[in-house]
C-alpha positions as CSV (number, residue, x, y, z in Angstrom):
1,X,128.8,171.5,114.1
2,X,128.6,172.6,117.7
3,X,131.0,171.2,120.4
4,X,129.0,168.9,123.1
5,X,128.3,171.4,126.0
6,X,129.4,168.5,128.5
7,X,133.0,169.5,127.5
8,X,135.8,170.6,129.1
9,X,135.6,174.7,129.3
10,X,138.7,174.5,127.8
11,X,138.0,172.1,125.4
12,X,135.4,174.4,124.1
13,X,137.3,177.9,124.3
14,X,140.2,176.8,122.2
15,X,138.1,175.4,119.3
16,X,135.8,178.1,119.3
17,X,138.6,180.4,119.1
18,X,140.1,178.1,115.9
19,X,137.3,178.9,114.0
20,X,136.8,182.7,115.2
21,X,140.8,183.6,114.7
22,X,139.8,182.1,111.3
23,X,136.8,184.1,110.4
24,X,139.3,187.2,111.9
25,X,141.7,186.3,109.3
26,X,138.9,186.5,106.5
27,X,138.0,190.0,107.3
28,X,141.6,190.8,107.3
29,X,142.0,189.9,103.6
30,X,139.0,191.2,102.5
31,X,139.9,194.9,104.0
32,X,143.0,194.4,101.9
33,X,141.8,193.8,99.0
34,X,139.7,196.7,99.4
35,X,142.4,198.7,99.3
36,X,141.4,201.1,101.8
37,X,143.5,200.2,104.9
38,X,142.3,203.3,107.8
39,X,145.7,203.7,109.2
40,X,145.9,205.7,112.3
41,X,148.9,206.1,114.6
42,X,148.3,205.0,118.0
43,X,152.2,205.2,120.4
44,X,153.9,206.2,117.8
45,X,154.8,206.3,114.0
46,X,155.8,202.6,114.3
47,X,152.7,201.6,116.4
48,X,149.9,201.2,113.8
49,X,146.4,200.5,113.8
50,X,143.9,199.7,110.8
51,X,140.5,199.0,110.3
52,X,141.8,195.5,109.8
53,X,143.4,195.6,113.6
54,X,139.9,197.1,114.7
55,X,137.1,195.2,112.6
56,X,139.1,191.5,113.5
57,X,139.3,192.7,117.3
58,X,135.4,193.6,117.0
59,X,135.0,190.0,115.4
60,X,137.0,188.3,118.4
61,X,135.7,189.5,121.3
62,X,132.2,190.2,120.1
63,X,131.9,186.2,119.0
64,X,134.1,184.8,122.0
65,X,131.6,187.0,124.8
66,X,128.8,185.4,123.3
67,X,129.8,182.1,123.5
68,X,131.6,182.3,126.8
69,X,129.8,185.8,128.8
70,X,131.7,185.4,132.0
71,X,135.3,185.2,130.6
72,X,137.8,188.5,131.3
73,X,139.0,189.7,127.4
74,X,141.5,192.0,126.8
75,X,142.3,193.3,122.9
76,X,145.4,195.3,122.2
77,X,143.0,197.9,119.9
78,X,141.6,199.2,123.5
79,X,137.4,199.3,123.5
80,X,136.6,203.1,122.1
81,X,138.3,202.3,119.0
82,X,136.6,198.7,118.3
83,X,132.9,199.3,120.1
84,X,131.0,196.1,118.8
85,X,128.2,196.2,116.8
86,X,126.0,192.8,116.6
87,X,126.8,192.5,113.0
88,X,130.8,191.7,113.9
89,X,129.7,188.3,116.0
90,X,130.5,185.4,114.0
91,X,128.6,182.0,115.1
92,X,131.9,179.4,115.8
93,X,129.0,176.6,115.5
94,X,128.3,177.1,111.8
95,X,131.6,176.0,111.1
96,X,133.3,172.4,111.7
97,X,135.1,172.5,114.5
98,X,138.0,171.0,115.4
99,X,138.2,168.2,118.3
100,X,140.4,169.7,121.1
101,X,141.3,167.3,124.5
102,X,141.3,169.0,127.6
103,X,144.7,167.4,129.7
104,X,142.7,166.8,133.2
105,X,144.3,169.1,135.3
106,X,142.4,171.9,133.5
107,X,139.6,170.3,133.0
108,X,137.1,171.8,135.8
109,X,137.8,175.2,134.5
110,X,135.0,178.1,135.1
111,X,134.6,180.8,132.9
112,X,135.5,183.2,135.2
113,X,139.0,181.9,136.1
114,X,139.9,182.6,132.5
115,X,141.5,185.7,130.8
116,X,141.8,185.9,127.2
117,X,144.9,188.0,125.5
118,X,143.8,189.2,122.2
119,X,145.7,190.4,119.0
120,X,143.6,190.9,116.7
121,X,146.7,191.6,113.7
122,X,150.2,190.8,115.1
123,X,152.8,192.3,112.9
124,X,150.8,195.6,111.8
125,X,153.4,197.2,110.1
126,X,154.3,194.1,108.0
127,X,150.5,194.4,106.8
128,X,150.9,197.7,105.7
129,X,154.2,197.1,104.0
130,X,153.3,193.8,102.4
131,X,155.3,191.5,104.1
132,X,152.1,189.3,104.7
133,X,153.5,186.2,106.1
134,X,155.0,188.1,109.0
135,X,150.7,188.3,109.9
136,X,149.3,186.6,112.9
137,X,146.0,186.4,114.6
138,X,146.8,186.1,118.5
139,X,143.8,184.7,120.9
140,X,145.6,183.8,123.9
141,X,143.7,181.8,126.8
142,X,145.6,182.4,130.9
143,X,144.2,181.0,134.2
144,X,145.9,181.4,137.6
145,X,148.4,184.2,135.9
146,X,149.8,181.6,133.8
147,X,149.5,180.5,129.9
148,X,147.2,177.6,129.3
149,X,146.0,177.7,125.4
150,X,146.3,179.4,122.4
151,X,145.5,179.9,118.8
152,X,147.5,180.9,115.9
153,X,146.3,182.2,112.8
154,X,148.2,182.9,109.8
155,X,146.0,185.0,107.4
156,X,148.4,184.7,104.2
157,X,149.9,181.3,105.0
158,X,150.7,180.2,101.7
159,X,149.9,183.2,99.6
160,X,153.4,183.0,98.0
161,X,152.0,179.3,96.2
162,X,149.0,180.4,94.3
163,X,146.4,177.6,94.2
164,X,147.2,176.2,97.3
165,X,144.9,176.7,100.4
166,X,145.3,180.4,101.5
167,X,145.7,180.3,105.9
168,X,146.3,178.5,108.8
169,X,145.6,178.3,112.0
170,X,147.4,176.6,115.2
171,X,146.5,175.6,118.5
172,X,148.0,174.0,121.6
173,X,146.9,173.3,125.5
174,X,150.0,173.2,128.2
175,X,150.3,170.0,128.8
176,X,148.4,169.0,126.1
177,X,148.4,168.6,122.3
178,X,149.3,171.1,119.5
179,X,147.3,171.0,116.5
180,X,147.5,172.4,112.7
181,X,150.9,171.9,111.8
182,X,153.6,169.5,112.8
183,X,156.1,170.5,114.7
184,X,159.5,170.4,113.5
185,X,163.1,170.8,114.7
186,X,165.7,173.0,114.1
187,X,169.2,172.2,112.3
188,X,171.1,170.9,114.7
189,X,175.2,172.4,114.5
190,X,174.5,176.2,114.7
191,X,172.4,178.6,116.2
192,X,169.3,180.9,114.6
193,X,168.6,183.7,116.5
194,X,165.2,185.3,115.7
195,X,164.4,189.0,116.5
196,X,162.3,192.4,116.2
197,X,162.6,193.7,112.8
198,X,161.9,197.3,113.6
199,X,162.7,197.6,117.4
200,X,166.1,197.1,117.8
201,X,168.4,198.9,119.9
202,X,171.9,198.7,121.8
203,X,170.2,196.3,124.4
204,X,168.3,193.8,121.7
205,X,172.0,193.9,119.9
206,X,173.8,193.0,123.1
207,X,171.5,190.6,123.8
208,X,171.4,189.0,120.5
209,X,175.6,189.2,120.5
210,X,176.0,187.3,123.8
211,X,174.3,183.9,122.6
212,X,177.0,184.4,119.7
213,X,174.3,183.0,116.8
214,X,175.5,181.5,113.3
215,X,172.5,183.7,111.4
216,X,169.7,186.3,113.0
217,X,166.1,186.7,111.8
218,X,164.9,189.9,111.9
219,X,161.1,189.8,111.3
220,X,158.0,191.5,112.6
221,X,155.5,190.1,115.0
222,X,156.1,188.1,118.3
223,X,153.4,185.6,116.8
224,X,155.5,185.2,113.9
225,X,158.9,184.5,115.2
226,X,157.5,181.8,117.6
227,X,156.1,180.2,114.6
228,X,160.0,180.0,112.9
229,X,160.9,178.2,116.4
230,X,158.0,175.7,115.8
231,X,158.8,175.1,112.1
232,X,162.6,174.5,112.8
233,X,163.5,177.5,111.3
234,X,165.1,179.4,114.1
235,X,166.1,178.0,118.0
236,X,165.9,180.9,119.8
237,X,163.5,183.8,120.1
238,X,165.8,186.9,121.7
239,X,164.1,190.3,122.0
240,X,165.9,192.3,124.9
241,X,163.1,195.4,125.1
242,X,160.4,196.3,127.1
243,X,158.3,196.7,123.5
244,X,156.2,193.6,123.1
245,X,152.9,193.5,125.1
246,X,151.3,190.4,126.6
247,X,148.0,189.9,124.1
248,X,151.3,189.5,122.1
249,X,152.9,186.5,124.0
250,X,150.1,184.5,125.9
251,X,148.9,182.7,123.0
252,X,152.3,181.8,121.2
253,X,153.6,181.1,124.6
254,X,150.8,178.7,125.5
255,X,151.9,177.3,122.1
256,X,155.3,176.6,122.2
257,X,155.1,175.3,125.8
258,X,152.7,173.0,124.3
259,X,155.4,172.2,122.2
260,X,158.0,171.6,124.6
261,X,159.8,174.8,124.6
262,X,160.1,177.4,126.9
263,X,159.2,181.3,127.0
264,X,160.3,183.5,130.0
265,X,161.0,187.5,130.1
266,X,164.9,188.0,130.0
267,X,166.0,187.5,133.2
268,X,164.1,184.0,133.2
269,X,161.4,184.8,135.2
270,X,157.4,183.7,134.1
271,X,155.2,186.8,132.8
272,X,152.1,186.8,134.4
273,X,149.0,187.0,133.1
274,X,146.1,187.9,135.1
275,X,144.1,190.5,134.5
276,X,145.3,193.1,136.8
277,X,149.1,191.9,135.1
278,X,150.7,195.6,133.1
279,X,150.0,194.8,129.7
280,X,153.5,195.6,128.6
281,X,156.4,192.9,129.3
282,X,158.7,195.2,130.2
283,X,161.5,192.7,131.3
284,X,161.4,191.7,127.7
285,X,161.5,188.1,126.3
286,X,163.1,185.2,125.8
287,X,161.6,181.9,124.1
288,X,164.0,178.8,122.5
289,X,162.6,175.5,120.6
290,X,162.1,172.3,122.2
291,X,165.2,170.9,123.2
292,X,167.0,173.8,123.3
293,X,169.1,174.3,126.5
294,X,167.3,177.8,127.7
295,X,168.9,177.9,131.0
296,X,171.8,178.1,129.1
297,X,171.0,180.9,126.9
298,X,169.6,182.6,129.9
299,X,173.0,182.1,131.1
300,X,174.7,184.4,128.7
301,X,172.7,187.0,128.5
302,X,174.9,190.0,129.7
303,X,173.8,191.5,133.6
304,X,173.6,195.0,132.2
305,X,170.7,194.1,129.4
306,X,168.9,192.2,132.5
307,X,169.5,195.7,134.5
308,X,168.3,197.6,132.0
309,X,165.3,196.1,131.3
310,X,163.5,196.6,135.1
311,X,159.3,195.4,136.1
């Protein structure tokens, strides 16, 4: 089913990129249960890529530029490393795709206001180690520097209840609607910090310490932890490091905001995402539920983990 050209750009972009992050997350299980995973280190021994990271990145931007030619993509697995070949473009129009509404501020978009942040497999490491429902696919949508949509995939949602429908995927419009799950709250009474699982340092600690949390989360992918904040499973999203990139925020930010919550860098200032933007948020992050009191949190966070952490 094809979307009615006389649509909102927008309208368009995020439910073709429902069905593409969801043909992204099919290749991704299929490389797995090949086997045969092509790890290379890229930064470092903690910074992996596999031929899932590079044939779903290959998918994405392959399938998104032939839909929309004049948008500005940017992929976390670089361009040497996932060089498209016309057999990775999947047709978003074969599938049924979902009805998206465009909020009207946004709706006299042109494709080349628009920068998409991709990830193709958030949470890398967790593939490798089989921690599966830490896995996201990240396609992230920014105009004017700013968050506007994104899509969330979850490859192995549900792969812990055999028989029951295997992935999901989740997308939202600032100032718009969220769609693919409902959104739910978190306990009200104490406070769930969520944060990196194999990142931490001195500064994430002191950070994490200062909002004085009841429990802390520490789980891979910055897709992943903004999903516990949208399933009531954690109110606050603390990672006090200049590790996380922004194909790994646009999309859950867009998200979240969607949502009614809020996601800043540490010191409370907006990340930017244009395309000349570094692609590293090196001021870190900071991202609480709907309803939380951010401000707050921002608040508390000690001076000499904002000084640390420097654009």
């Amino acid at each position: 089913m094809s979307l009615a050209q006389g649509a909102p750009l927008l309208s368009r972009l995020v439910s073709s990129s429902v069905a593409i992050a969801g043909q992204a997350g099919h290749l991704i299980r299929e490389i797995m249960k090949k086997g045969d995973l092509g790890i290379v280190e890229k930064e470092s021994v903690r910074d992996l890529q596999t031929e899932a990271d590079r044939a779903a990145q290959r998918c994405i931007i392959s399938s998104l530029n032939k839909c929309f030619p004049k948008i500005t993509i940017i992929g976390e697995e670089g361009e040497e490393e996932t060089k498209v070949a016309s057999g990775s473009i999947f047709d978003p129009s074969t599938t049924s795709l979902v009805d998206v509404t465009c909020p009207a501020h946004l709706s006299s978009m042109a494709e080349e206001e628009v920068v998409v942040w991709v990830d193709p497999l958030d949470g890398t490491a967790e593939y490798t180690q089989g921690l599966l429902d830490h896995v996201t696919v990240l396609i992230g949508i920014a105009s004017g520097g700013k968050a506007i949509g994104g899509v969330i995939h979850q490859p192995y949602y549900n792969y812990q209840n055999p028989g029951s429908e295997l992935g999901r995927t989740i997308w939202g419009i600032v100032g718009g609607e969220v769609g693919g799950m409902k959104i739910l709250p978190p306990p009200e009474g104490k406070l769930i910090v969520t944060t990196t699982r194999s990142h931490s340092s001195s500064t994430v600690n002191d950070a994490i310490s200062a909002v004085s949390p009841d429990e802390v989360l520490r789980v891979g992918g910055a897709g992943h932890k903004v999903m516990l904040l949208l399933e009531g499973k954690a109110h606050l999203y603390v990672f006090a490091s200049p590790g996380c990139k922004k194909w790994d925020t646009c999309a859950p930010q867009a998200i979240l905001e969607a949502a009614g919550g809020i996601l800043t860098d540490i010191q409370g200032n907006a990340i930017p995402y244009d395309a000349s933007a570094p692609h590293r948020n090196s001021t870190g992050v900071l991202a609480s539920a709907a309803g939380q009191k951010h401000g707050v949190y921002l608040e508390q966070i000690p001076q000499h983990v904002k000084d640390n952490l420097k654009a």
